[in-house]
C-alpha positions as CSV (number, residue, x, y, z in Angstrom):
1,X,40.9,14.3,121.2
2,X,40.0,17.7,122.1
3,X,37.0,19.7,120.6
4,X,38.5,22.7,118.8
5,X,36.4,25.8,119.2
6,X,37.2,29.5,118.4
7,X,35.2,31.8,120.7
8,X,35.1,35.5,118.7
9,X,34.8,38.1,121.2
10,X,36.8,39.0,124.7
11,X,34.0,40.2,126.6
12,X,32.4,39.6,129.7
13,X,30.4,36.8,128.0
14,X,33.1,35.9,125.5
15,X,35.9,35.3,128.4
16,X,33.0,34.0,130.4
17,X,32.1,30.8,128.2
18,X,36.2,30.4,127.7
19,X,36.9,29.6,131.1
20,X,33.7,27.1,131.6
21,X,35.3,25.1,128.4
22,X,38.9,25.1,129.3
23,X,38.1,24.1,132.8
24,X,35.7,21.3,131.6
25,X,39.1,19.6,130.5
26,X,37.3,18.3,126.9
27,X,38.1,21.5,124.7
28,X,40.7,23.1,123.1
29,X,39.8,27.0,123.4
30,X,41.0,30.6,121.4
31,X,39.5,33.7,121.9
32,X,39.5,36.0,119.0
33,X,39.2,39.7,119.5
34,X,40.8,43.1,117.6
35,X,41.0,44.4,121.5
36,X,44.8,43.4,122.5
37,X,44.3,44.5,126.6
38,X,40.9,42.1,126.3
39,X,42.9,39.2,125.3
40,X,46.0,39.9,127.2
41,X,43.8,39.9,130.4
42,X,42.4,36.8,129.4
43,X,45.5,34.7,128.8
44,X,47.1,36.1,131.9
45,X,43.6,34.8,133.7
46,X,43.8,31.2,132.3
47,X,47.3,31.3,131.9
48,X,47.8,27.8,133.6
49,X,45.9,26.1,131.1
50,X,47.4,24.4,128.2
51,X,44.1,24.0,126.1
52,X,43.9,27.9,125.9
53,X,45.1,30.3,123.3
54,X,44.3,33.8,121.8
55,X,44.5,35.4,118.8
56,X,44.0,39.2,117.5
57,X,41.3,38.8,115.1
58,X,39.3,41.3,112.8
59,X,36.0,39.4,112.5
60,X,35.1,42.2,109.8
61,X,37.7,40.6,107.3
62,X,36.2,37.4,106.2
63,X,38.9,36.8,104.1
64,X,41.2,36.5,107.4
65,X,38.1,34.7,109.5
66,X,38.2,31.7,106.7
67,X,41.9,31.5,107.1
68,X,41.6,31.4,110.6
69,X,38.8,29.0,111.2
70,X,40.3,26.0,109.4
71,X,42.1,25.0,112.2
72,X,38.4,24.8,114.2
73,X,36.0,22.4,114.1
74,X,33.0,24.6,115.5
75,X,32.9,28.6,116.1
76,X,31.0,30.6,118.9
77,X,29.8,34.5,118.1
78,X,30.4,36.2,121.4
79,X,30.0,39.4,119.4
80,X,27.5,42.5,118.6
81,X,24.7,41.0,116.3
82,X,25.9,43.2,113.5
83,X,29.3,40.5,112.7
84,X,27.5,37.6,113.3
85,X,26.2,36.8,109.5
86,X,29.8,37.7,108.3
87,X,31.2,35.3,110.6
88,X,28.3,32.7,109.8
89,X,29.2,32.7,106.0
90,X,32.6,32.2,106.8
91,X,31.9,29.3,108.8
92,X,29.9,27.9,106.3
93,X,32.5,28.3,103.7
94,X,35.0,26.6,105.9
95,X,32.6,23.7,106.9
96,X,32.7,24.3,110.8
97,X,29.4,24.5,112.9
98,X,27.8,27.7,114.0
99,X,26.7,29.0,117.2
100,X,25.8,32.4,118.9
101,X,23.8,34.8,121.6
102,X,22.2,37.4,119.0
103,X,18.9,38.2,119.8
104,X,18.3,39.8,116.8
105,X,15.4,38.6,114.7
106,X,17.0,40.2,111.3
107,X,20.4,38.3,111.8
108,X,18.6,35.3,112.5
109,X,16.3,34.4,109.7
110,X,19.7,35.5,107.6
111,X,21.9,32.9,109.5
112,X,18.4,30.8,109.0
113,X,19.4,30.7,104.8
114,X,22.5,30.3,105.3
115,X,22.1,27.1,107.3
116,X,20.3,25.4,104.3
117,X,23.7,25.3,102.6
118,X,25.3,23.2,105.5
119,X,27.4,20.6,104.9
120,X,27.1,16.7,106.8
121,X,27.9,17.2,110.4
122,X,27.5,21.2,110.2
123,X,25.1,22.9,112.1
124,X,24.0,26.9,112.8
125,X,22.8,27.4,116.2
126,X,21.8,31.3,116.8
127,X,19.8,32.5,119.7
128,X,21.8,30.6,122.3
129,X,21.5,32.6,125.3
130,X,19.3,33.0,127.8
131,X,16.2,34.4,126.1
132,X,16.5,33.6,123.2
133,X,17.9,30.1,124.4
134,X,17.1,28.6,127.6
135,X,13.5,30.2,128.2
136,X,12.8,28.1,125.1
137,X,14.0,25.1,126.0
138,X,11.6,25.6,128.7
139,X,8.5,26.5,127.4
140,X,8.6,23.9,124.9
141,X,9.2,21.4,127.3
142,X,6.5,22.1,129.7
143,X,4.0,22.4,126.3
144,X,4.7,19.4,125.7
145,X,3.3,17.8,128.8
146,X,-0.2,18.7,127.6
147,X,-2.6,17.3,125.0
148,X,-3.8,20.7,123.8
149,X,-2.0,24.3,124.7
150,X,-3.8,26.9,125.5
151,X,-1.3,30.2,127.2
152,X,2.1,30.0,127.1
153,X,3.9,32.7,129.4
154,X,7.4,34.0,129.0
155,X,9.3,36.1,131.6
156,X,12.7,37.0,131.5
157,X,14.7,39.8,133.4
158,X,18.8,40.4,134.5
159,X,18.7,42.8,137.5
160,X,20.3,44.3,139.4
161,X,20.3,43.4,143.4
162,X,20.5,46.4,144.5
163,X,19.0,49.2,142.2
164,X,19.5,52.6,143.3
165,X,18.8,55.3,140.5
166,X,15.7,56.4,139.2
167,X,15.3,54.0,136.3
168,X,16.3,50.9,138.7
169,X,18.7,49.1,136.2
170,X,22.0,48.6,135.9
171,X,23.8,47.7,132.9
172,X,24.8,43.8,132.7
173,X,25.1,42.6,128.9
174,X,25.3,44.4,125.9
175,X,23.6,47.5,125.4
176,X,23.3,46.7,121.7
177,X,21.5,43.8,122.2
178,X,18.9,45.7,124.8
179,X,18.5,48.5,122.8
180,X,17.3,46.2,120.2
181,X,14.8,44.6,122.7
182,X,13.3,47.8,123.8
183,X,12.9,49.8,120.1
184,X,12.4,46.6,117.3
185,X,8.9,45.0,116.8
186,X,7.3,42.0,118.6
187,X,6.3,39.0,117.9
188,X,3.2,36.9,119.6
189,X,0.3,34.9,119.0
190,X,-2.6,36.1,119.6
191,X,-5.9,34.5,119.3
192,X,-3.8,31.8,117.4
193,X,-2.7,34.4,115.2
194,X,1.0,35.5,114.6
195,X,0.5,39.3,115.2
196,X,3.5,41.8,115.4
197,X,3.7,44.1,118.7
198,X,5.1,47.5,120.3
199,X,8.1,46.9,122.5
200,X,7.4,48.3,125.8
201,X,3.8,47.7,125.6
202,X,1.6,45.2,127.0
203,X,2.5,45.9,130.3
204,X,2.1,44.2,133.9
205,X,3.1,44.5,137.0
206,X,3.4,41.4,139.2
207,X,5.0,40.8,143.1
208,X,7.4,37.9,144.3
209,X,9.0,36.6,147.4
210,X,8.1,40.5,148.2
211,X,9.7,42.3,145.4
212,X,7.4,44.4,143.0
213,X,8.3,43.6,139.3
214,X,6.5,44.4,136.1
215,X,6.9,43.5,132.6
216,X,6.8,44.1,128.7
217,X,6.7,43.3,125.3
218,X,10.6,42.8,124.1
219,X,12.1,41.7,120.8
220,X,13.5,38.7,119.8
221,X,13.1,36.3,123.7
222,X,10.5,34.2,122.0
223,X,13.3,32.7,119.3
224,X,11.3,30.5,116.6
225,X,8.7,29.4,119.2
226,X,6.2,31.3,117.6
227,X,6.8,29.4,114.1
228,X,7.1,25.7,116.5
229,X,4.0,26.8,118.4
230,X,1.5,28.2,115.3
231,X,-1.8,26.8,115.6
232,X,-1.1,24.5,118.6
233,X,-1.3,27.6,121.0
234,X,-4.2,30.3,121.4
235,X,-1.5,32.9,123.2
236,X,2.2,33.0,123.7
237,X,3.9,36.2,124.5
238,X,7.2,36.7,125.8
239,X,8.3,40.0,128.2
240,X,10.7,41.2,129.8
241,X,11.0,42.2,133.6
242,X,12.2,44.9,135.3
243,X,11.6,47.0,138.5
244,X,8.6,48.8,138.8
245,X,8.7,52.2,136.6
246,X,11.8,50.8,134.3
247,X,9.1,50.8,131.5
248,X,7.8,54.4,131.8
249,X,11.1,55.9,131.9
250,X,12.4,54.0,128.9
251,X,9.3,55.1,126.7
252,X,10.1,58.8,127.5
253,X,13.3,58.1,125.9
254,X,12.8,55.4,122.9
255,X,9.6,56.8,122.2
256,X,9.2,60.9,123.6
257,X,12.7,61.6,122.6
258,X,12.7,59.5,119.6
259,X,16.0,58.3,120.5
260,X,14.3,55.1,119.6
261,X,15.5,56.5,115.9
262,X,19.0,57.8,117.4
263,X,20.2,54.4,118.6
264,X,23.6,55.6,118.9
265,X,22.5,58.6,121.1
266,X,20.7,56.5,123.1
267,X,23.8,54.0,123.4
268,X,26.2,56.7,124.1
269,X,23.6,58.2,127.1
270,X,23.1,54.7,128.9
271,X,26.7,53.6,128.8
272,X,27.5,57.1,130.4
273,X,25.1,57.1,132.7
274,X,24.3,53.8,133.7
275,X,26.8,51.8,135.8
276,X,27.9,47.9,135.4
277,X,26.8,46.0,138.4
278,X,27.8,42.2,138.5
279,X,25.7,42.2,141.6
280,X,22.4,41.2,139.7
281,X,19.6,38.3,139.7
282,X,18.0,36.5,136.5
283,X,14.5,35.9,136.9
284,X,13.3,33.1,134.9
285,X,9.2,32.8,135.1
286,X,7.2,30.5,132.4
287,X,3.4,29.5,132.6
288,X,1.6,27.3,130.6
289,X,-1.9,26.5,130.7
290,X,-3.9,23.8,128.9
291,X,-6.0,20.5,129.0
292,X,-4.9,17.4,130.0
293,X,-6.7,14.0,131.1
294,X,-9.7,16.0,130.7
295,X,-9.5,19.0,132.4
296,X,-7.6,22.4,132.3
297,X,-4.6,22.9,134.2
298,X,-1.4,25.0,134.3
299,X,2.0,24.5,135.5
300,X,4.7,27.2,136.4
301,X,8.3,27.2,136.6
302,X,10.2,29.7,138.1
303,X,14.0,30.4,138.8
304,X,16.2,33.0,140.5
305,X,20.3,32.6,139.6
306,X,22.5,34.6,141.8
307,X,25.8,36.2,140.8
308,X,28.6,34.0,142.4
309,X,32.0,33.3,142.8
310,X,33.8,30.8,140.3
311,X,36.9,29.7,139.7
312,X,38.3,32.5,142.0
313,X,36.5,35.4,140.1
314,X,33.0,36.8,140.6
315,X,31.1,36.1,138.2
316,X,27.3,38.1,137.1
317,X,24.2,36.0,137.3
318,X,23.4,37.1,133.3
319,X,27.4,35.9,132.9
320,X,26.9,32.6,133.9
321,X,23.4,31.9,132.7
322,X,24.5,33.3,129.1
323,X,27.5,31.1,128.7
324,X,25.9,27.7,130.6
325,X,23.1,28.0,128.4
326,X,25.2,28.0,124.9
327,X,28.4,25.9,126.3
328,X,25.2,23.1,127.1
329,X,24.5,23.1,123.8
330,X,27.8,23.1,122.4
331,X,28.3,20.2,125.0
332,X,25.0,18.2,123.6
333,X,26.1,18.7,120.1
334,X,29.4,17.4,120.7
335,X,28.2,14.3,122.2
336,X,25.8,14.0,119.5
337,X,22.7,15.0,121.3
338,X,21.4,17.1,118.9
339,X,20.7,16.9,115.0
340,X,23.3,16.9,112.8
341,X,23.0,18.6,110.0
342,X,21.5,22.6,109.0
343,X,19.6,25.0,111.3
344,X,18.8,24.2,115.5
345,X,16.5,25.7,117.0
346,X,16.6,25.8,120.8
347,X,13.3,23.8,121.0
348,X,14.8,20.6,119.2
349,X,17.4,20.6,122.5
350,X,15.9,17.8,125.0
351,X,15.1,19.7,128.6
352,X,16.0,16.9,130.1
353,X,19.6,17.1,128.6
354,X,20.3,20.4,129.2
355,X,19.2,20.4,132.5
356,X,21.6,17.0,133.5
357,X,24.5,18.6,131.4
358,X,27.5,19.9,133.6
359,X,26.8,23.4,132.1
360,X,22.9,23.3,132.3
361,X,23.0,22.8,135.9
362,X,23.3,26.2,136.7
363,X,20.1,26.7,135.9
364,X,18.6,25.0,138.8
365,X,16.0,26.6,140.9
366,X,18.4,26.5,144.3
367,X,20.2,29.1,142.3
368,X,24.2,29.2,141.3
């Protein structure tokens, strides 16, 4: 029988991680969304598939999100962090497992409670995406092959190929969810320590296969690693990465113009000014240093995913490494892979299983 799963939110990611299910054949997929055009696109776009279905859905009216969900047996937040603990409790109150891309530290420690109520075979999976998500999975996995940790490294960035303007950046996910990055606090270890740091600080600048690249303190990429990792490690930080002079420009206006405390303003200026490229690269980079057999050592992994064309549509590079990274997991719980019961962190998920899953794989180095 088909896995039921309700996928809340039509957008690029949402409509993304609905056509890797329905064309995996093993799930039974509806997209839920208050934005009619959204989901009539949609439907029209997977409109050969009899496992598909939409529905217009108000995730602000829990009343009508418990109704809805009974029919489910596990529900994916494609939306702005702001829903996702409304949709969370009523997930819990349905008895459905949890799973979404926030990056949002706030949300999370509340989804976090809310998980300690779960019932048998329920589980709450936040922070599914690509950092937090898979840059976890990573870190944790290559910590692991040492005996005592000493640095752990964490570099994330979704580019765009071809920058042109002044700031070099393009818009590729949800400006929510980066304005967040670039205004909340930091977390890190530091001398062993949890310590909380300035976004857009702590920065570096760094060259590879011929590109210039620097990078900065962001919210909420590390996930719980910082909690997992506490007094095993003597560092771990996690930045992001951008062009060369990204970080300068966006401290004139978080931090000069104080629009840092005018998020809306802020929103309203980037999404007007800032085109949507699908055109981009992720840059995955993660270091770790530490003794083993003896002696200190460090290993690096680095990837670069391309934007690409699937299933006759192009598809963005932060598109398909977003919705591999949380359809793997949904795939690993599903063939019971992952604990049962309560709250998942992405360091529980074996590296080795998510990168032989069918949706992990396009995170391999060779690129998409």
């Amino acid at each position: 029988m088909a896995y039921r799963v309700l996928i809340l939110g039509a957008g690029k990611i949402g409509a993304t991680i609905a056509k890797f299910l329905c064309h995996s054949g093993d799930y039974m997929v509806t997209v839920g969304d208050i934005n009619v055009p959204a989901l009539d696109y949609l439907k029209a776009n997977l409109k050969k598939s009899v496992t598909f279905n939409t529905e217009v859905i108000d995730v602000s009216n829990k009343e009508n999100l418990i109704k809805v969900m009974q029919n489910f047996d596990a529900v994916i937040s494609a939306c702005s962090f702001n829903f996702n603990v409304n949709i969370a409790q009523s997930a819990l109150q349905t008895g459905i497992s949890y799973f979404d891309l926030t990056e949002d530290v706030g949300t999370t420690n509340q989804i976090r409670k809310l998980a300690g109520q779960a019932k048998e075979g329920q589980i709450f999976m936040p922070q599914c995406g690509l950092a937090p998500g898979f840059i976890g999975i990573l870190a944790h996995d290559l910590c692991e092959q040492f005996e005592k940790i000493d640095k752990v490294k964490m570099r994330v960035g979704a580019l765009p190929q071809y920058p042109s303007n002044k700031i070099m950046y393009n818009l590729t996910w949800s400006t929510d969810g980066l304005i967040n990055e670039y205004c909340n606090p930091c977390q890190a270890l530091v001398d062993g320590e949890l310590k909380e740091v300035l976004p857009l600080e702590g920065l570096e600048r760094f060259s590879m296969d011929g590109m210039n690249y620097e990078a900065f303190n962001t919210s909420g990429g590390l996930g719980t690693l910082c909690e997992t990792l506490l007094g095993k490690v003597n560092d771990l930080n996690y930045k992001t990465v951008r062009y060369k002079g990204h970080c300068y420009l966006m401290s004139f206006l978080t931090q000069e113009l104080k629009l840092a405390d005018r998020r809306d303003i802020l929103k309203d200026i980037m999404e007007n000014a800032l085109p949507i490229t699908f055109q981009d690269v992720v840059l995955v980079f993660c270091e770790v240093s530490g003794w083993r057999n003896g002696q200190l050592e460090q290993i690096s992994d680095v990837r670069k995913i391309y934007h690409s064309e699937m299933y006759g549509e192009h598809w963005s590079s932060i598109q398909i490494t977003t919705a591999a990274s949380i359809c793997a997991v949904l795939d690993l719980f599903r063939e019971n892979k992952l604990p049962g019961k309560g709250f998942i962190m992405q360091e529980q998920v074996s590296f080795k299983d998510f990168s032989n899953n069918r949706f992990g794989q396009y995170y391999q180095t060779s690129g998409v």
